[in-house]
C-alpha positions in Angstrom: -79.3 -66.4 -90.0 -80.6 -70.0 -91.4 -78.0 -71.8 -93.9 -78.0 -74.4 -96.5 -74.5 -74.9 -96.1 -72.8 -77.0 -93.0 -69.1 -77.9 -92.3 -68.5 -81.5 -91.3 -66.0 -82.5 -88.3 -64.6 -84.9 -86.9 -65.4 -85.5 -82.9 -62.5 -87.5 -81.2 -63.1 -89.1 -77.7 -61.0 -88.0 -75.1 -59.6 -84.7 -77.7 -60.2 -81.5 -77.2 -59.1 -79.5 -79.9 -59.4 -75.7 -80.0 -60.7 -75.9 -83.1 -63.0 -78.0 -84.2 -61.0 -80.4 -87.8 -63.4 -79.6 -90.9 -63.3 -81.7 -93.7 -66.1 -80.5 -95.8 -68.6 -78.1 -96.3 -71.1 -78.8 -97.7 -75.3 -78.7 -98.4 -76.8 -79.3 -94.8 -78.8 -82.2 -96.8 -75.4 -84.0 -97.6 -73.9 -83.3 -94.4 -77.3 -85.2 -92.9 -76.6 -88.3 -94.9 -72.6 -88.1 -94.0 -73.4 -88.2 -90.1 -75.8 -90.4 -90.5 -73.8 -93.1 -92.0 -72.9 -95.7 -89.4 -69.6 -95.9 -91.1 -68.8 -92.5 -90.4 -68.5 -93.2 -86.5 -66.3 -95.5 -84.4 -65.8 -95.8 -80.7 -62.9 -93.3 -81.1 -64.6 -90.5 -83.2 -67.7 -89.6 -85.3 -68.6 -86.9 -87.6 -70.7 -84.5 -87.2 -71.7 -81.3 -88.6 -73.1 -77.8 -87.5 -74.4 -74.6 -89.9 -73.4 -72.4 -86.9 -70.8 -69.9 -87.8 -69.7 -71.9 -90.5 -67.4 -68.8 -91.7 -65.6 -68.6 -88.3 -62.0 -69.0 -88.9 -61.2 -69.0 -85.3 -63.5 -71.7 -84.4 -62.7 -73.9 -87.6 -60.0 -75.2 -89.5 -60.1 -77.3 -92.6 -58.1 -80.4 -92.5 -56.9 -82.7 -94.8 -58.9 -85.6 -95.9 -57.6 -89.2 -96.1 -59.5 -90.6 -97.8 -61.2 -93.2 -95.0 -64.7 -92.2 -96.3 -64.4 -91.7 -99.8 -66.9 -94.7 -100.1 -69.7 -92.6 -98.2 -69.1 -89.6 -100.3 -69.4 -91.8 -103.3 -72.7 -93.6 -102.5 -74.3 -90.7 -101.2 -73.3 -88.5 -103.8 -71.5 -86.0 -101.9 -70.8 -82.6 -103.3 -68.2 -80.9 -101.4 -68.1 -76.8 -101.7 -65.0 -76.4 -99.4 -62.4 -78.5 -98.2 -58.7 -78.2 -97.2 -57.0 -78.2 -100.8 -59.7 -75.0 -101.9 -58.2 -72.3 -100.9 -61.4 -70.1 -100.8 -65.0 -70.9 -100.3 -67.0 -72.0 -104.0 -68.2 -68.9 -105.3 -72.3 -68.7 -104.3 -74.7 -68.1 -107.3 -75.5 -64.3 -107.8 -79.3 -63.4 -107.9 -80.4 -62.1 -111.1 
C-alpha cells in the first residue's frame, strides 16, 4: 500500500543495527529533499529514508535528534510528523 509518509534514518558504515535509528517521519517529498542534501551524508553515515513499513515497531526505533541538521530542516522547510519526543504518530486528517 503506496504512502506519503517516510521515516528518515541514519546509515552508519561498518554498523549494523537491528533496527534501523529514525529520526523523523515525515512527507516522502521532505524526506527526498533531506537525503538529498549533501550535508546530510559523511564518509561515516548518510541518511536515508524508506515508506516501507513505516509502522513497524520491530524494524524501527525513533531516536533522539541532536540537532546536527537542524540547518537542513530549516532551509528546506521541514515538517516533521513523528519523531522521538512524540510519543504517538500526528493524528492523520479524517475524510469528510
Amino acid at each position: 500500500m503506496p504512502t506519503d509518509e517516510a521515516l528518515v534514518f541514519i546509515a552508519s558504515k561498518h554498523t549494523t543495527p537491528t533496527h534501523q535509528r529514525v529520526l523523523w517521519r515525515v512527507s516522502v517529498e521532505d524526506a527526498k529533499k533531506i537525503c538529498s542534501d549533501s550535508r546530510t551524508a559523511s564518509p561515516h553515515y548518510m541518511l536515508c529514508f524508506t515508506t516501507k513499513n513505516i509502522d513497524d515497531p520491530s524494524a524501527f526505533v525513533y531516536v533522539p535528534d541532536d540537532g546536527r541538521h537542524a540547518e537542513v530542516l530549516h532551509d528546506h522547510n521541514i515538517r516533521v510528523i513523528r519523531d522521538h519526543t512524540t510519543r504517538q504518530p500526528a493524528a492523520k486528517p479524517q475524510p469528510r
